[in-house]
N, C-alpha and C positions, 0 to 999 in steps of 0.2 A: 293544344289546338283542338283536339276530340272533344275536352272541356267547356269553349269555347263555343261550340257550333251545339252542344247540345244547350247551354244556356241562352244562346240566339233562338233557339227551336222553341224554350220553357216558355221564353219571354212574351215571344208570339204567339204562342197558344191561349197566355195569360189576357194577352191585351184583346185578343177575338173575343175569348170567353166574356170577358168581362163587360165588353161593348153590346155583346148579343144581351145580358141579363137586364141592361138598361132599355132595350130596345120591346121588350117584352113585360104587357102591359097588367096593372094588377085593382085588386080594389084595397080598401082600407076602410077599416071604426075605428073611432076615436072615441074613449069613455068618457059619458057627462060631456060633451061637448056643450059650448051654450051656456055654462056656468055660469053663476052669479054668487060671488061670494061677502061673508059678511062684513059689514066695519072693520077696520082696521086703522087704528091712531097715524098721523102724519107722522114718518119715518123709523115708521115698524117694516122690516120685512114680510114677504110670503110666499110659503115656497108653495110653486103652483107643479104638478106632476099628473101629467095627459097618460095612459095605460092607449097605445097604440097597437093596433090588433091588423096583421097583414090576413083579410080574409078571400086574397086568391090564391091562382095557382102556381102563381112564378112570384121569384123573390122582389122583393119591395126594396129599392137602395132610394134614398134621401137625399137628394143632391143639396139642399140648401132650407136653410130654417131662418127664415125675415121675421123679427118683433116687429112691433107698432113703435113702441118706445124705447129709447135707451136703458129705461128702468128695470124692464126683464132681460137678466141676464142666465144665457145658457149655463149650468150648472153639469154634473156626469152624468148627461143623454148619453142611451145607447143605440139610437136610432138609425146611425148612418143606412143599416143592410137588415133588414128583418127576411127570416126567414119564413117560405109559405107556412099558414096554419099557427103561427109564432108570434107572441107579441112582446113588445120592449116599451120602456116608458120615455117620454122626454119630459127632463127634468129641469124647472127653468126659478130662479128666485127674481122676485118682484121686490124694487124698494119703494116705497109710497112716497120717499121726501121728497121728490122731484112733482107729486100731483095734489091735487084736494079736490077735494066732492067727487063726484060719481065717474067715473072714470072707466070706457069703454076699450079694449085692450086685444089687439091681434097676431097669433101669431098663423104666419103662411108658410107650408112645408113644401116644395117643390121637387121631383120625382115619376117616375114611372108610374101615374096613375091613369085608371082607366078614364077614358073620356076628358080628361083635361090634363094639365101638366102642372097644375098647384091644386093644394086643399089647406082651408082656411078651420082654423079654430079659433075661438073666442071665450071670453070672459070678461065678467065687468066685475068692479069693486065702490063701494065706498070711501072714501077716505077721509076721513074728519078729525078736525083740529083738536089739539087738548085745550083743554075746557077753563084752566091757567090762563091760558096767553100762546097766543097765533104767534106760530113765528113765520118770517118770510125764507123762500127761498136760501137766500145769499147764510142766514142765523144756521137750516139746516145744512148747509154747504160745508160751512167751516166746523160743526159738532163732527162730519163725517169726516173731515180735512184733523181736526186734532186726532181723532179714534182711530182713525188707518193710516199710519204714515209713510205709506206707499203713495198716495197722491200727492206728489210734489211741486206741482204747477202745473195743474190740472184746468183750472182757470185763470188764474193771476198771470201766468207766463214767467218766463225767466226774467231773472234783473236786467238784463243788457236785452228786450225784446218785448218793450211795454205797448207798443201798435204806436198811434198816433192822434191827439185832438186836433179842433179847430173849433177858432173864435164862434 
């Protein structure tokens, strides 16, 4: 029972503490923000890596990281909680198969920041065909459907759950 009432005690002090750190507002740099990076072939990777800098005086917690596109995927960010004066990086891979030509790309971090409650970063790319033969979409689809065979009906769907046509 003693056990008990001091873990009820922990718990609430945890959950005060931790509401108060959210509530307390900070600034943040972002290094190179703005980027513009160079060519990169239709369905090459890029691993894209923001150096985020908590420059106030209370801790910085991340409540939420929104892409622009599907194609950047979060990769080991350690951004959730930076601590004041401390920076961490978010770490994101970009696939190009999914885009072509110049290609403008956002991502929005939202959080305890001062004056607003999101902060936007940005990059653009080129993305340009091999110089062979343009493949479409559906060609780079299935190269990454043979190569990872984790995606099992990822598009296609199951056999018993094909949707439906009409005339």
């Amino acid at each position: 029972m003693k056990y008990n009432i001091f873990a009820y005690f922990l718990l609430a002090l945890l959950s005060v503490s931790c509401a108060d750190i959210k509530n307390r507002k900070t600034t943040i740099e972002v290094v190179d923000n703005n980027r513009h990076y160079y060519p990169v072939l239709a369905g090459q990777k890029l691993d894209i890596v923001f150096p985020i800098k908590n420059t106030g005086n209370n801790p910085l917690v991340i409540s939420d990281v929104i892409t622009s596109c599907g194609c950047l995927v979060s990769k080991k960010s350690s951004i959730e909680a930076i601590p004041e004066g401390d920076e961490r990086l978010l770490i994101l891979e970009y696939n190009s198969a999914k885009n072509v030509g110049f290609v403008d790309h956002y991502i929005t971090l939202f959080g305890n920041f001062e004056g607003t409650d999101m902060y936007e970063i940005k990059f653009d790319v080129n993305v340009v065909p091999s110089a062979h033969y343009t493949k479409d979409y559906e060609e780079l689809y299935q190269e990454e459907k043979d190569k990872d065979g984790n995606i099992k009906s990822f598009v296609d769907g199951d056999e018993n759950n094909k949707s439906y046509y009409m005339d």
